[in-house]
C-alpha positions, -999 to +999 in steps of 0.1 A: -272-110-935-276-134-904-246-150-919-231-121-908-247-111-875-240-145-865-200-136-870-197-105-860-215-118-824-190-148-823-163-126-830-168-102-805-170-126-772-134-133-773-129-097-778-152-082-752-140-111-730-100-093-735-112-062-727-126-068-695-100-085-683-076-058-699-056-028-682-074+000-695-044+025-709-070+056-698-070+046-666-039+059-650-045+036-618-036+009-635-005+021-655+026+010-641+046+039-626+080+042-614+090+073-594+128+082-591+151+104-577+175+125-596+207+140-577+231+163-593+265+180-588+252+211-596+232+237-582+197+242-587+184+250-621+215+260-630+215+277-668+231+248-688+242+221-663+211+219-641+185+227-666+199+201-684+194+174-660+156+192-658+154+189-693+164+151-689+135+147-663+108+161-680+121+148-710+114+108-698+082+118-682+070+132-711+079+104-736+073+074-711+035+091-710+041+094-670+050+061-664+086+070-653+084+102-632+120+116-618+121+143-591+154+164-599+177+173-566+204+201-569+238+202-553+236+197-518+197+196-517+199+160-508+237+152-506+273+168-515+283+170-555+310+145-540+285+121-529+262+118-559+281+088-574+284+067-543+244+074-538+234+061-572+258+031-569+241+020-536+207+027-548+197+056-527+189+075-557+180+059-595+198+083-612+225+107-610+239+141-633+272+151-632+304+144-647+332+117-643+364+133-636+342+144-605+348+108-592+383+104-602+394+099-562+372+069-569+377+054-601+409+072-618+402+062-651+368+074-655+385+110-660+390+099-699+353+100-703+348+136-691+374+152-705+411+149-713+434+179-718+443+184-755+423+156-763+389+153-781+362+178-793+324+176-787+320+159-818+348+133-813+336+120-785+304+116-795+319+094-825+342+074-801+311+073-777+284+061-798+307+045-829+338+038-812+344+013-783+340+044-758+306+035-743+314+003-742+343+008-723+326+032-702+296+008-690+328-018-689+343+005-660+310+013-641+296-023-641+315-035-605+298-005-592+263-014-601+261+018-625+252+025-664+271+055-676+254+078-708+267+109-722+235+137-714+252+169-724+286+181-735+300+218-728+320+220-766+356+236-760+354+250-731+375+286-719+405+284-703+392+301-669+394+323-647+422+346-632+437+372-611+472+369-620+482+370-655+496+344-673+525+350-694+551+319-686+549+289-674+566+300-645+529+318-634+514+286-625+537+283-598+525+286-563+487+295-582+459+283-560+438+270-587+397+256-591+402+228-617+387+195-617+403+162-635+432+157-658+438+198-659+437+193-623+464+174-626+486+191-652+491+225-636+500+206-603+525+193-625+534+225-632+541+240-595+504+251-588+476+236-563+445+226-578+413+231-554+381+205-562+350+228-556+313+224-570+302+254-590+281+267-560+315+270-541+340+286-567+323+325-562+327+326-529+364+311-527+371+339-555+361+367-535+377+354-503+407+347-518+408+314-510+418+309-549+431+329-573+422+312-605+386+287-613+380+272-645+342+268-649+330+260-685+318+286-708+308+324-709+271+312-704+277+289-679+303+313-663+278+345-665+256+328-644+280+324-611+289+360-617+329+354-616+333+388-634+332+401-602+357+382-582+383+376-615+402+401-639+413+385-670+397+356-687+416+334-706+411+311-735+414+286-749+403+260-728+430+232-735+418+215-700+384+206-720+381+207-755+345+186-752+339+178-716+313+151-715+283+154-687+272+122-676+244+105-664+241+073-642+216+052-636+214+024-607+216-006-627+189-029-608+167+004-613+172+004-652+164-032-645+134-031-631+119-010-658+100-030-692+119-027-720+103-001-741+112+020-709+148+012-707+148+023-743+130+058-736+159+062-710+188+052-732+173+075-761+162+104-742+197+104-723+209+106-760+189+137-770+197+160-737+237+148-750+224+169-788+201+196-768+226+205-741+257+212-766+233+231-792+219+254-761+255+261-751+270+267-789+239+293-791+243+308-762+281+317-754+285+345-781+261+360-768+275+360-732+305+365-744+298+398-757+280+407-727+311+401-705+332+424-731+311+448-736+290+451-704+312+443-673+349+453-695+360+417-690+396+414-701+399+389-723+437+369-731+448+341-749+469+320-737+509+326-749+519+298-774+549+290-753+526+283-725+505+263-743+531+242-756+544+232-723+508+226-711+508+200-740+537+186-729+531+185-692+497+169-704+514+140-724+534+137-694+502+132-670+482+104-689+512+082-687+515+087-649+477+080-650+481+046-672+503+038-646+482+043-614+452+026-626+458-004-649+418-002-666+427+033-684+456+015-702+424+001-730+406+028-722+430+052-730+442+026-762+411+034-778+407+072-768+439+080-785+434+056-817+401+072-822+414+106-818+444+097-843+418+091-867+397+118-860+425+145-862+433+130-895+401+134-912+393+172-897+431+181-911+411+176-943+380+182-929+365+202-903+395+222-901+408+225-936+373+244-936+377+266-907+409+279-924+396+284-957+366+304-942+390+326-926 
């Protein structure tokens, strides 16, 4: 018995000696704590887009026990939609929410990894993102500027948008004063129309004034929320500008830095969760708003005519190779986009879509 006194004693010097020389984890003082600032392209709290960068937020608060805590800024809260990657790349914000093709006066080929017309689904890109070479790629293309790139939501196919001319040639494109972001952007300039860059907190207004005559958004949920039943008859699908556009987070590199590794990790990971979250939300959702923009406010709803979407598809093929040829870094980018879809056309022929149609 004193054998074992005498042990246990000896034992526990060393031990109470750790202790007191120990940060205490209860003790919040003493916890290390990092405070950041989010900035987004979209407005505040916005249903989908901006509730996701909340959920993002809370989300590494939460798992980092309070150790990271990130104060979310809407669309012009603390600068312009336009100026949110510039602001993260020179550190005057540790984080940023939006999505690439926003920044394609900046960096061309980042377009690929928001969205590319007649390109990839929600699902591909995941696959090309996290199994692929597409992340890779991605943080590749954002190093010089100081920036890590993560998908953090992704919209699924989107619709084709809204108008207040109908569409039944080509030829209606021409002249058309058109909201649309990106590669689409790009295509129905192509095409004989003007494409307008506006944040989402803009496209209502420019609607009702006239300013526009057509805005592509996202999705009926997303599309509910800015109300542009009321400034646009007909509502077209499907959304061949964005089959899966990508939101995207960035993060000021010396900022992930400066964090211990089990936080970068909390970061990376959570990042990958609001990616699953977001697209589920939006998948649950847009029935349900679609039917309320039937139904409720007698939205007319169109496809697009087959001949038109044919020569979208060309016009489209026609684009990316004007873009391979303005900025030399899409050319591997692009390499692997289009291998990766290749392949992943190829298994949904047998696949996902060999499925749809026998459910039908």
């Amino acid at each position: 018995m004193k054998r074992r006194k005498f042990i246990q004693q000896a034992g526990s010097l060393p031990i109470a000696a750790a202790l007191a020389t120990a940060p205490q984890v209860g003790n919040a003082a003493l916890i290390p704590e990092f405070r950041w600032t989010m900035v987004t392209t979209w407005p505040k709290n916005f249903p989908g887009f901006g509730m996701g960068a909340n959920f993002l937020a809370n989300l590494i608060n939460e798992m980092s026990g309070g150790r990271i805590q990130i104060s979310v800024y809407g669309a012009h809260e603390k600068v312009a939609p336009s100026e949110v990657f510039d602001t993260v790349s020179q550190g005057k914000a540790e984080m940023g929410h939006g999505a690439a093709f926003y920044w394609q006066d900046k960096v061309r080929a980042a377009q690929f990894f928001a969205a590319v017309p007649f390109g990839m689904t929600a699902q591909e890109m995941n696959a090309w993102l996290y199994q692929g070479r597409g992340l890779e790629l991605w943080q590749e293309l954002y190093a010089e500027y100081d920036l890590i790139p993560a998908a953090c939501g992704n919209t699924g196919v989107q619709m084709g948008g809204w108008f207040n001319r109908e569409i039944n040639s080509i030829e209606d494109f021409k002249g058309l004063k058109m909201r649309i972001p990106g590669l689409g952007g790009e295509v129905v300039k192509r095409l004989g129309a003007e494409p307008v860059l506006l944040s989402g907190d803009e496209i209502f207004r420019a609607l009702e004034q006239g300013e526009i005559e057509a805005a592509e958004w996202a999705a009926p949920y997303n599309d509910v929320a800015l109300g542009l039943y009321k400034v646009a008859k007909y509502y077209y699908y499907p959304g061949w500008h964005e089959p899966g556009t990508t939101i995207e987070c960035i993060v000021n590199k010396q900022a992930m830095n400066q964090l211990p590794k089990d936080l970068q990790l909390i970061v990376t990971n959570a990042m990958k969760v609001a990616n699953q979250e977001m697209l589920a939300e939006l998948t649950a959702k847009n029935h349900r708003a679609l039917e309320v923009l039937l139904k409720v406010h007698k939205v007319e709803l169109r496809p697009f005519p087959d001949e038109v979407l044919e020569q979208l598809r060309v016009a489209s093929h026609e684009v990316i190779q004007q873009e391979l040829e303005k900025d030399p870094r899409a050319v591997k980018i692009y390499e692997s986009f289009e291998n990766f879809r290749q392949q992943a056309m190829a298994w949904h022929d047998v696949s996902e879509r060999a499925y749809m149609l026998a459910r039908e």
